[in-house]
N, C-alpha and C positions, 0 to 999 in steps of 0.2 A: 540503473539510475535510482535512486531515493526521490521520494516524493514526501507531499508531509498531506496529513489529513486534516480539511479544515472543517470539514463537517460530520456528525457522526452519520451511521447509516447502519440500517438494520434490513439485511440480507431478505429478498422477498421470493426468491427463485432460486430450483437446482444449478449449481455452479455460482453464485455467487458468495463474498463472505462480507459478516459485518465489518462495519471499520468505526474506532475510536476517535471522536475527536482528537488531535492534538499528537495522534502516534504518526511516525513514519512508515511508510510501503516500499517494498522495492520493485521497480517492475519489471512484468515477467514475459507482458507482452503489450504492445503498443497500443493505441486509441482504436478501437471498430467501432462505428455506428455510436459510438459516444460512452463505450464502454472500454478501461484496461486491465486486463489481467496483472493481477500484482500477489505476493508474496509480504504476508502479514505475520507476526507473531501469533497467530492464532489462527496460521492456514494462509494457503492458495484459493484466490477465486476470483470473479469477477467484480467489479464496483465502478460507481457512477464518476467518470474523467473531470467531470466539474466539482469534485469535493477532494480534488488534490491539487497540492500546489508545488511548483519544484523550483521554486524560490526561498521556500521557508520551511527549511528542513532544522532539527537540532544538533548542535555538534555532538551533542550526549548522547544521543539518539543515533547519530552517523557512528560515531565509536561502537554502540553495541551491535549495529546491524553489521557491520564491518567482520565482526568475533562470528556473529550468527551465521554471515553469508560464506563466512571462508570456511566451518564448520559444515557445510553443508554441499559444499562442492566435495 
């Protein structure tokens, strides 16, 4: 599933990864204790489940995760 990031967030612990305002995540693994594991252009890791939304993803954004995610299976 695609998610979209609505907030930035700058990675504060091992296993976590920064996230960019406004990019999409695909995730890798579902909500724990208020955390998902997601798959970012700039890595796997951990980030906070309330700074994404999976309402408001971009179709631009879906197009190239789509090229990235099939590239990586």
């Amino acid at each position: 599933m695609l998610l979209h990031v609505n907030f930035a967030y700058d990675a504060t612990d091992t296993g976590e990864i920064s996230l960019v305002e406004g990019e999409d995540v695909v995730i890798e693994k579902g909500d724990v204790d208020g955390w998902t594991h997601v798959r970012s252009q700039s890595g796997t890791g951990l980030v906070p489940t309330s700074y994404l939304d999976a309402q408001h993803h971009s179709r631009k954004s879906t197009h190239n995760w789509n090229n990235i995610c099939s590239e990586l299976e």
